[in-house]
MDAnalysis code that builds the backbone (N, CA, C; Angstrom):
import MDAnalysis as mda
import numpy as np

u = mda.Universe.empty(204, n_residues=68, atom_resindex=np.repeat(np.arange(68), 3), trajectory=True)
u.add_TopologyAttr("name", ["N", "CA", "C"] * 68)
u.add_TopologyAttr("resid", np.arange(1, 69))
u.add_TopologyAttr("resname", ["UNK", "UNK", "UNK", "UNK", "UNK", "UNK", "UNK", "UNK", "UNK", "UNK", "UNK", "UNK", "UNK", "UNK", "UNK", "UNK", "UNK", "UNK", "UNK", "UNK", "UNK", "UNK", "UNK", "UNK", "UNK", "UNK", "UNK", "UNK", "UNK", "UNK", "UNK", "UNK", "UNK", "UNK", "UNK", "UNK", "UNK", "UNK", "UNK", "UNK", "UNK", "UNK", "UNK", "UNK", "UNK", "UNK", "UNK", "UNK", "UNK", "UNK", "UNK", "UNK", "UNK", "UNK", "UNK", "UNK", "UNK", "UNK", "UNK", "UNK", "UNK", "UNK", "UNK", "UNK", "UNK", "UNK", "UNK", "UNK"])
u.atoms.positions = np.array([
    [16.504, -36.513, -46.292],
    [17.034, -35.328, -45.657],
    [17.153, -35.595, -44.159],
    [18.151, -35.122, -43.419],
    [18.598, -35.280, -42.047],
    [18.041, -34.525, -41.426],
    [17.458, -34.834, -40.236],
    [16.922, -33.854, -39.649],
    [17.007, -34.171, -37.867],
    [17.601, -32.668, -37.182],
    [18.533, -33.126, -36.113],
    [18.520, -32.202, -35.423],
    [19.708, -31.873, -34.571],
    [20.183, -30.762, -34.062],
    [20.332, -29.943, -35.164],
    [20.533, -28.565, -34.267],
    [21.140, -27.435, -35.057],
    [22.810, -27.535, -34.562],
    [23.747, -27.569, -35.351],
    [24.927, -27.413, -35.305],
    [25.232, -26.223, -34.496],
    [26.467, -26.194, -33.330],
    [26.928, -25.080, -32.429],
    [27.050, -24.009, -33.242],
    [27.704, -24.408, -34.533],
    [28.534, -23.306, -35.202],
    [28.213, -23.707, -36.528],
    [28.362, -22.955, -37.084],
    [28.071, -22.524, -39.139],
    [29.735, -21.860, -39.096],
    [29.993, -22.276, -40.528],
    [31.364, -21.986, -40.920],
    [31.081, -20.993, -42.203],
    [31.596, -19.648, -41.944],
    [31.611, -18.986, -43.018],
    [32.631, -18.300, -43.428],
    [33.062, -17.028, -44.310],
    [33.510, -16.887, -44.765],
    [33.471, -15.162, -44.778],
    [34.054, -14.204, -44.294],
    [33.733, -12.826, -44.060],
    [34.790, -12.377, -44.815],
    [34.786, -11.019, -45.631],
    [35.999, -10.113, -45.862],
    [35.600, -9.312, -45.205],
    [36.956, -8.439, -44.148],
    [37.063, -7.367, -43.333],
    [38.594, -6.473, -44.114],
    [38.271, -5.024, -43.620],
    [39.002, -4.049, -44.118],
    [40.808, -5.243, -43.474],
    [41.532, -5.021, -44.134],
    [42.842, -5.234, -43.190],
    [43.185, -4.661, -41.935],
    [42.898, -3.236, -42.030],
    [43.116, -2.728, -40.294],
    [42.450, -3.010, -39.141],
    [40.996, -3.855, -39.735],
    [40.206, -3.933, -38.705],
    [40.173, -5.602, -38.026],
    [40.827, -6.101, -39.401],
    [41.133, -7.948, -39.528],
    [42.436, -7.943, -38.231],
    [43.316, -7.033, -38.522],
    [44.275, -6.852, -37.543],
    [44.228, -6.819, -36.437],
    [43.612, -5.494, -36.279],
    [43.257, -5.312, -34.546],
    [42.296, -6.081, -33.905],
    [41.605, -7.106, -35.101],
    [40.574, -8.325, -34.077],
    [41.446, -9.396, -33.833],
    [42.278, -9.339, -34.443],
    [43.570, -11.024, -34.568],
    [44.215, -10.632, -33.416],
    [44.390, -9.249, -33.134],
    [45.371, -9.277, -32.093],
    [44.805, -9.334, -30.995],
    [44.227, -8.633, -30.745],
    [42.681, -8.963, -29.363],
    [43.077, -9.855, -29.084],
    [42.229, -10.952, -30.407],
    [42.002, -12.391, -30.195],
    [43.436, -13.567, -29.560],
    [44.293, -12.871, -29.851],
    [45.395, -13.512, -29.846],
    [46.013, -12.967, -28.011],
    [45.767, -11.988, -28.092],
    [45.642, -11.577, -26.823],
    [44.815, -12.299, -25.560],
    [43.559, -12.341, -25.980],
    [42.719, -12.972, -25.417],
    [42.662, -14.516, -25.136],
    [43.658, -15.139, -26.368],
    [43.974, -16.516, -26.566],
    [42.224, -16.970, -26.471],
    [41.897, -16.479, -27.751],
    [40.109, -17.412, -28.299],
    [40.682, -17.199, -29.409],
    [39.334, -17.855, -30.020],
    [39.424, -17.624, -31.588],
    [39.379, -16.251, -32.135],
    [39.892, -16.046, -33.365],
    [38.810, -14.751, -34.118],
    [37.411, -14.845, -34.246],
    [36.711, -16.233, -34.310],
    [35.201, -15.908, -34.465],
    [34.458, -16.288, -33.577],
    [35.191, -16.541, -31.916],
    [34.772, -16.223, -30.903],
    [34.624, -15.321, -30.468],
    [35.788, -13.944, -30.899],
    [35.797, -12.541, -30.306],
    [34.706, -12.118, -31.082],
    [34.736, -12.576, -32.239],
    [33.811, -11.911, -33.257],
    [32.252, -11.847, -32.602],
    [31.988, -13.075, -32.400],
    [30.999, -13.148, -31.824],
    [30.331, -12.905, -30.314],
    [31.260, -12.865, -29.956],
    [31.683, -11.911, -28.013],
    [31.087, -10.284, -28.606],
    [31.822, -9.912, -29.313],
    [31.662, -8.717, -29.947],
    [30.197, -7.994, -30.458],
    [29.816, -9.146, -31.037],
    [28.135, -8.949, -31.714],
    [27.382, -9.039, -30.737],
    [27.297, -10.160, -29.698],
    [26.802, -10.300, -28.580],
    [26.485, -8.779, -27.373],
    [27.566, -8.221, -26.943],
    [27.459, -7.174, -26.270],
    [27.419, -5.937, -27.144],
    [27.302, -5.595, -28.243],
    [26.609, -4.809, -28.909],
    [25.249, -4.754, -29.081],
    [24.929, -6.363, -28.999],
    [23.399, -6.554, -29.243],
    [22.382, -6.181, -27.938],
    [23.518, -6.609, -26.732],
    [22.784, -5.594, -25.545],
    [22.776, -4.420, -25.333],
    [23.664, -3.742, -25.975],
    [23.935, -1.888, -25.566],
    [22.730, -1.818, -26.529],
    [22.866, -2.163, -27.953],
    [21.776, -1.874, -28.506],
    [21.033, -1.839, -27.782],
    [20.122, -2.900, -27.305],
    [18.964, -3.209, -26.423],
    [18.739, -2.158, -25.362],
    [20.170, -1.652, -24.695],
    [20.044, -0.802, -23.472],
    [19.948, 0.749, -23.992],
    [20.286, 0.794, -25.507],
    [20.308, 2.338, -25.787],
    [18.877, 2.964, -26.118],
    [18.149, 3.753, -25.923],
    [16.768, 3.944, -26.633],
    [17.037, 5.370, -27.317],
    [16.426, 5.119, -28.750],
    [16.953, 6.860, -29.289],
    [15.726, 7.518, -29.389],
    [15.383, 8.867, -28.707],
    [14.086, 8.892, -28.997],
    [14.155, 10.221, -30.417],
    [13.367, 10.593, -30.929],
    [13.364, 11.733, -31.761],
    [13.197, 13.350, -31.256],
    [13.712, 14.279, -31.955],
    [13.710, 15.192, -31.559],
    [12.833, 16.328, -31.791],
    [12.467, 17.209, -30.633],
    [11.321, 18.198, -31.082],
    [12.192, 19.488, -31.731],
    [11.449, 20.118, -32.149],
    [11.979, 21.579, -32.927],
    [13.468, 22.481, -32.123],
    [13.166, 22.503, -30.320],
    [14.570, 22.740, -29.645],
    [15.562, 21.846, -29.724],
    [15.764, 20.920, -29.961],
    [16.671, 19.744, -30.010],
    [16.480, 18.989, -28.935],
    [15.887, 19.169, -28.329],
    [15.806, 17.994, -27.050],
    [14.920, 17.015, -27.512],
    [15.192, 16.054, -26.773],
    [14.357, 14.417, -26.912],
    [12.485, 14.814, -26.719],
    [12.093, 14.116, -27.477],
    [10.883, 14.326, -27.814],
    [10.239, 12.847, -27.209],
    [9.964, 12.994, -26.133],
    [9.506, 11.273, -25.272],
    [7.763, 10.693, -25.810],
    [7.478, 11.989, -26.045],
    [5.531, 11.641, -26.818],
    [5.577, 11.022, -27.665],
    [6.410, 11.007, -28.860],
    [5.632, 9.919, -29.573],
    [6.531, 9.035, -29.940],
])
């Protein structure tokens, strides 16, 4: 067994709705990258908003409940 680097990239294989395959091709094509560069541009700064969003839960008035 080989044992080495980790490869830049893994090659896979995704099905996406058609409307949504579309409007990433065109981006992408726009953008002149790949599709699974945008793709991954994409996951990337989601993964920080995630990071930057905090949800907290809510008390009985509806407002944010910061205690627990």
């Amino acid at each position: 067994m080989r044992r080495g680097k980790k490869p830049a990239y893994k090659r896979t294989t995704v099905k996406l709705p058609y409307d949504l395959w579309e409007e990433l091709r065109i981006e992408s094509v726009k953008k002149n990258i790949s599709l699974g560069d945008l793709i991954t541009q994409k996951l990337k700064e989601w993964k920080v908003l995630k990071e930057k969003t905090a949800v907290y839960p809510l008390d009985k008035s509806g407002l944010p409940d910061y205690t627990s």
